[in-house]
N, CA, C and O atoms as CSV, one atom per row, in Angstrom:
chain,resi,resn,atom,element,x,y,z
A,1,UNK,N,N,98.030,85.476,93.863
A,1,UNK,CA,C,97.286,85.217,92.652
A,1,UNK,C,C,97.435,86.436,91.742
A,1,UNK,O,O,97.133,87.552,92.165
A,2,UNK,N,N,97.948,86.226,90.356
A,2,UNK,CA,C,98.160,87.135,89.540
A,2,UNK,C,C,96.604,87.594,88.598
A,2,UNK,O,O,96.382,86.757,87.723
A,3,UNK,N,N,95.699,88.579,88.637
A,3,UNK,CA,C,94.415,88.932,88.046
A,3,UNK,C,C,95.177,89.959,86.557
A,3,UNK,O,O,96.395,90.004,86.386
A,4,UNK,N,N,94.519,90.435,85.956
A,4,UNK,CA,C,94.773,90.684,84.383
A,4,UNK,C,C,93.136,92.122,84.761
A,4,UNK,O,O,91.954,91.962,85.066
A,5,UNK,N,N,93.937,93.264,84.527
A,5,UNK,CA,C,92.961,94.602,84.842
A,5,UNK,C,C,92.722,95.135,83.124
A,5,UNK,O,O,93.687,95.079,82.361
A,6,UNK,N,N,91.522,95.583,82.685
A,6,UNK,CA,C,91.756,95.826,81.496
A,6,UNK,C,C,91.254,97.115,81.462
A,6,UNK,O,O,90.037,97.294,81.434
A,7,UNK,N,N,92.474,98.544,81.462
A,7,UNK,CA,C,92.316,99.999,81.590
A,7,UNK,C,C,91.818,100.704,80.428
A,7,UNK,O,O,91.254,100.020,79.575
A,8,UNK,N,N,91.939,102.103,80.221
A,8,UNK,CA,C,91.399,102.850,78.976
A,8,UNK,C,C,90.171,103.138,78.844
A,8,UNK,O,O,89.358,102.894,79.735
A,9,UNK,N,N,89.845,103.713,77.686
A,9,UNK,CA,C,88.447,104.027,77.227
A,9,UNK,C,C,88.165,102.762,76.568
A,9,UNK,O,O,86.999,102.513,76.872
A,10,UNK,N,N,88.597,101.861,75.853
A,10,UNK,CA,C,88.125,100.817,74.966
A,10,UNK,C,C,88.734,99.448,75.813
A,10,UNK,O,O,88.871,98.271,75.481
A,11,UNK,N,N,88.982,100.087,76.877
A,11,UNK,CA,C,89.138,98.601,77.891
A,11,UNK,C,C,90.598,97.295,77.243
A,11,UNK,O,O,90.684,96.104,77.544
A,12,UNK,N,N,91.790,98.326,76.077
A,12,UNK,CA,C,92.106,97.122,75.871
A,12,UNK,C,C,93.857,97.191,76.553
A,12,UNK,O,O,94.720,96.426,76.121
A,13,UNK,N,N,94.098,98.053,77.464
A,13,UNK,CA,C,95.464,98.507,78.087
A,13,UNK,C,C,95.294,97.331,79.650
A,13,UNK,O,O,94.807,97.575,80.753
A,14,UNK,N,N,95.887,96.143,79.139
A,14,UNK,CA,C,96.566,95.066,79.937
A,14,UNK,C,C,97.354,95.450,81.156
A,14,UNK,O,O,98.458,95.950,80.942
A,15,UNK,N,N,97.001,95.312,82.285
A,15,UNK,CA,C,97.836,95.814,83.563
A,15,UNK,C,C,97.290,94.644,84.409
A,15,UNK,O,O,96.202,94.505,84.967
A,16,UNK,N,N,98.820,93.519,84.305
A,16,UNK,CA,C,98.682,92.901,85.981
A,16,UNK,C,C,98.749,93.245,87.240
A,16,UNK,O,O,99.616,94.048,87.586
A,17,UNK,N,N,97.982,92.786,88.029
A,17,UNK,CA,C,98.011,92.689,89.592
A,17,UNK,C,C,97.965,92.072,90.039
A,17,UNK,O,O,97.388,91.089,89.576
A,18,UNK,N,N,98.546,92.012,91.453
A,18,UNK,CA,C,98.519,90.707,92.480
A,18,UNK,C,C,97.869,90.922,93.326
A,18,UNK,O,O,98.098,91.921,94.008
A,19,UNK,N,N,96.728,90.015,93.643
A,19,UNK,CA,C,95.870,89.928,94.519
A,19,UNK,C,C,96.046,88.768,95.586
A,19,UNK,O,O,96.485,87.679,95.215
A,20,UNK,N,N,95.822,88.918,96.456
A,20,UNK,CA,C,95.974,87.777,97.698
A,20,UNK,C,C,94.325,87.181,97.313
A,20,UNK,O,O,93.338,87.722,96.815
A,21,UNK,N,N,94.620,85.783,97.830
A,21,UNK,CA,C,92.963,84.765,98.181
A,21,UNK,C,C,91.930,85.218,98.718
A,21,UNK,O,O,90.806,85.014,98.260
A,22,UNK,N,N,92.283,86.219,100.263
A,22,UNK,CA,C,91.549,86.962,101.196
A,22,UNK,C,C,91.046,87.994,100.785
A,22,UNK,O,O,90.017,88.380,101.340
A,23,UNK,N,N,91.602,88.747,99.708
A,23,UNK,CA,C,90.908,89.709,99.434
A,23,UNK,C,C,89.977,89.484,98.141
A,23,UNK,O,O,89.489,90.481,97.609
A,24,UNK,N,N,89.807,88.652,97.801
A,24,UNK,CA,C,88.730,88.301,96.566
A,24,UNK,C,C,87.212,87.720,97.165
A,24,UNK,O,O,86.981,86.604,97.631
A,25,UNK,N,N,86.245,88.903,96.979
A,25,UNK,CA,C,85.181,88.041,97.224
A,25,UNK,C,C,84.205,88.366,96.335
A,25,UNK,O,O,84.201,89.450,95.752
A,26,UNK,N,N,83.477,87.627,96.197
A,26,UNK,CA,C,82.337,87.053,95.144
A,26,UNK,C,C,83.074,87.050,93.675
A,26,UNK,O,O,82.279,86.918,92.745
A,27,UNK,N,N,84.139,87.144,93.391
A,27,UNK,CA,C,84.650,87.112,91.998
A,27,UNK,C,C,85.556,88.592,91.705
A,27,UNK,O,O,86.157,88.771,90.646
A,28,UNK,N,N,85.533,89.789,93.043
A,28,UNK,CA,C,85.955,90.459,92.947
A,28,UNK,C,C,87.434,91.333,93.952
A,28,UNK,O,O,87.362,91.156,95.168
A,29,UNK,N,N,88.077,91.789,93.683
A,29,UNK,CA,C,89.308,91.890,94.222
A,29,UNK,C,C,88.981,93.487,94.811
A,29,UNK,O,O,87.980,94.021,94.333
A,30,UNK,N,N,89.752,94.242,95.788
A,30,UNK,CA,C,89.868,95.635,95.762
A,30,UNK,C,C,91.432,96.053,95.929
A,30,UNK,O,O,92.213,95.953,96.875
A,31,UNK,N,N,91.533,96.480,94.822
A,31,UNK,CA,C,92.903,97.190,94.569
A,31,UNK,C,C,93.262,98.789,94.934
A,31,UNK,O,O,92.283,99.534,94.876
A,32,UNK,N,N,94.063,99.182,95.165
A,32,UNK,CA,C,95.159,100.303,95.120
A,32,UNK,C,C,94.405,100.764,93.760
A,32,UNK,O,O,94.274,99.936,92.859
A,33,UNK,N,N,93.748,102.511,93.561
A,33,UNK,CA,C,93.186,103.268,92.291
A,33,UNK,C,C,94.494,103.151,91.586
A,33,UNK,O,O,95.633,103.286,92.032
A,34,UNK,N,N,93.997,102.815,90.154
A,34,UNK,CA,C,95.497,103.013,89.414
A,34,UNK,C,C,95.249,104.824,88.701
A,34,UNK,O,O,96.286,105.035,88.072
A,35,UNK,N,N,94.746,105.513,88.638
A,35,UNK,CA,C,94.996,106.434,88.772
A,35,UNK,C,C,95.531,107.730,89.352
A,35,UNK,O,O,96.019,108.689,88.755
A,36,UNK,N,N,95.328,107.540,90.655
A,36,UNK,CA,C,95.903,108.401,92.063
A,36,UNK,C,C,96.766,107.232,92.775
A,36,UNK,O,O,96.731,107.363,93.999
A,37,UNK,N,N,97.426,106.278,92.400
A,37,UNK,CA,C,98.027,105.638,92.702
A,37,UNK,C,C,98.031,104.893,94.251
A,37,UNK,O,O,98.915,104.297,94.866
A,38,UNK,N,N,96.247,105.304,94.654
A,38,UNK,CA,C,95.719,104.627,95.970
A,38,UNK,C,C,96.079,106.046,96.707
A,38,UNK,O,O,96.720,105.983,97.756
A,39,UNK,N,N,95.870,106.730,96.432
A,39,UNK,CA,C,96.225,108.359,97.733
A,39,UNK,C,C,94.566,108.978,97.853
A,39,UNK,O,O,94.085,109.745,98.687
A,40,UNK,N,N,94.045,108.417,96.864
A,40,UNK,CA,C,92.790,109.647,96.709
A,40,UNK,C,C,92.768,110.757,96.210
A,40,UNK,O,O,91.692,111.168,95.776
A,41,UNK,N,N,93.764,111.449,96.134
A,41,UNK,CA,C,94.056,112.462,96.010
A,41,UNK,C,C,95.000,112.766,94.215
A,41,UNK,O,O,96.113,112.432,93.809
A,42,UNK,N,N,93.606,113.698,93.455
A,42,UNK,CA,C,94.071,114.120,91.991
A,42,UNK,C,C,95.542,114.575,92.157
A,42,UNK,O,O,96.420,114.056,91.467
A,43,UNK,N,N,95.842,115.618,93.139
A,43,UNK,CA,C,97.201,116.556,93.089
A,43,UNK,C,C,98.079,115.944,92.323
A,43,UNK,O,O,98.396,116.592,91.325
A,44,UNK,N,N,98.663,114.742,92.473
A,44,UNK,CA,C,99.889,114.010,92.019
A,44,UNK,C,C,100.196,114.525,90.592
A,44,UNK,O,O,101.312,114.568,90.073
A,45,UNK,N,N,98.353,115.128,89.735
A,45,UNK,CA,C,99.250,115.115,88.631
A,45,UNK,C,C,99.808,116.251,88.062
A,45,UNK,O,O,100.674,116.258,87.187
A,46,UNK,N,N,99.182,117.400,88.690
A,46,UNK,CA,C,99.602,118.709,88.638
A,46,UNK,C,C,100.048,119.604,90.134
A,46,UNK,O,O,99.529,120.705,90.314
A,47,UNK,N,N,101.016,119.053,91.144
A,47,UNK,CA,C,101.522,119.391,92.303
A,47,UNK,C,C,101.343,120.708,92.738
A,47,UNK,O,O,101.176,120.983,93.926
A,48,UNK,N,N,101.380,121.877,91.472
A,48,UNK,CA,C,101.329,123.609,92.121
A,48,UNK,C,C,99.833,123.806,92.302
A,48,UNK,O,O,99.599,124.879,92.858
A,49,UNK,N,N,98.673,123.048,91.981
A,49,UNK,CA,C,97.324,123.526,91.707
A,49,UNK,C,C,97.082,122.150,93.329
A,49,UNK,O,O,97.592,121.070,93.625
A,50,UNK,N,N,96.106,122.999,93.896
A,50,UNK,CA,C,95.465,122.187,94.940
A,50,UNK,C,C,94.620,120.455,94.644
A,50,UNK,O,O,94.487,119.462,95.359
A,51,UNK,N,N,94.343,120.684,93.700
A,51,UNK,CA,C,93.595,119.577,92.533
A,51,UNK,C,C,91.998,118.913,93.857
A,51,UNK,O,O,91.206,119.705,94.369
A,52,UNK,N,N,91.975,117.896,94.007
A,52,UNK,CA,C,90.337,117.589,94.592
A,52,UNK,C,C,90.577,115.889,94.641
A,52,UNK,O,O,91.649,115.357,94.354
A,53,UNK,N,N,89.616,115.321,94.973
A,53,UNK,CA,C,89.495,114.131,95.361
A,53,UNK,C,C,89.750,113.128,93.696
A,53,UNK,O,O,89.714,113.747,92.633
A,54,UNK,N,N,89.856,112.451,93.704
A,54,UNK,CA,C,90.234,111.454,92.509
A,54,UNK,C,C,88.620,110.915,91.889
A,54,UNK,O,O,87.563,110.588,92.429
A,55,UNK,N,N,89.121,111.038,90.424
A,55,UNK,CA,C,87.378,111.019,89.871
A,55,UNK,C,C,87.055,109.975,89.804
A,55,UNK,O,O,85.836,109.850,89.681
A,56,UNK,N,N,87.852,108.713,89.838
A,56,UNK,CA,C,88.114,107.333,89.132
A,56,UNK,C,C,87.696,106.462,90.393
A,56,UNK,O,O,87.312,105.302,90.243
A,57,UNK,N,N,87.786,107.077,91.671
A,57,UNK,CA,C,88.059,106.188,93.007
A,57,UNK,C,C,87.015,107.032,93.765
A,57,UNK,O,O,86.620,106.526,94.815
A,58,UNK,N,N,86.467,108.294,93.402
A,58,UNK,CA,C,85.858,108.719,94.605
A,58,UNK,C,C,86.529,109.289,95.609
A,58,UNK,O,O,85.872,109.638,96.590
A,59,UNK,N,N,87.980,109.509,95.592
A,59,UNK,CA,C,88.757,109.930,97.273
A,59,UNK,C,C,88.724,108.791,98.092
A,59,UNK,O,O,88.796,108.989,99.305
A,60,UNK,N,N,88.614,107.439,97.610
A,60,UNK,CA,C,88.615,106.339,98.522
A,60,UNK,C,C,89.977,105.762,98.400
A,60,UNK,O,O,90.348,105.113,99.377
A,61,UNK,N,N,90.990,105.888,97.169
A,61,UNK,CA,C,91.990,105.552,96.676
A,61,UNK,C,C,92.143,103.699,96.400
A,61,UNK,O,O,93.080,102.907,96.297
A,62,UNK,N,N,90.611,103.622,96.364
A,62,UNK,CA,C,90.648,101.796,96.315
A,62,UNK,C,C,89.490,101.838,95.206
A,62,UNK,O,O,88.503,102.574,95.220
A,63,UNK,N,N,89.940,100.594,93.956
A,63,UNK,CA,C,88.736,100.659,93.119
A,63,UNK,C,C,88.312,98.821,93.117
A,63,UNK,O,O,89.140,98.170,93.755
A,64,UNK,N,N,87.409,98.158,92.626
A,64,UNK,CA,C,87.739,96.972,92.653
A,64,UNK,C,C,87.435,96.749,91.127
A,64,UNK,O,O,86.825,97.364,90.253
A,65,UNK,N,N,88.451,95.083,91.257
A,65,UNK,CA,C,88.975,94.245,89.775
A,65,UNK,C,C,87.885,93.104,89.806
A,65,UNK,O,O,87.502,92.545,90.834
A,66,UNK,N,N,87.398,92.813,88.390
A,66,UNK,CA,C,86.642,91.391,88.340
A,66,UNK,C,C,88.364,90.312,88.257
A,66,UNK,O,O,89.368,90.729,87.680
A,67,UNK,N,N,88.304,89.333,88.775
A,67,UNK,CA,C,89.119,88.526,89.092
A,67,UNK,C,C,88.918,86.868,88.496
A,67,UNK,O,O,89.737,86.000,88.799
């Protein structure tokens, strides 16, 4: 099942995802953070600096989608 994520500060940056049936419940999906790219981990975006847990996800590297 293809869901429609709406990113940014003004919510209007369009990013599909594919979600399976099983993972949707009550209307909601849990995806891979699109920020830390599901690692948890900030580093990715500055590699020489130690960086900290991901602000967007918590260090869980999973956020969830309304679906």
């Amino acid at each position: 099942m293809t869901a429609v994520a709406y990113l940014g500060w003004y919510r209007t940056t369009e990013v599909e995802i594919e979600v399976s049936e099983e993972d949707v419940r009550r209307g909601y999906a849990e995806v891979g953070c699109f920020e830390c790219e599901g690692t948890g981990w900030w580093a990715y975006m500055e590699p020489e600096e130690p960086g900290g847990p991901c602000v967007t996800c918590k260090g869980t590297g999973k956020v969830y989608v309304n679906c």
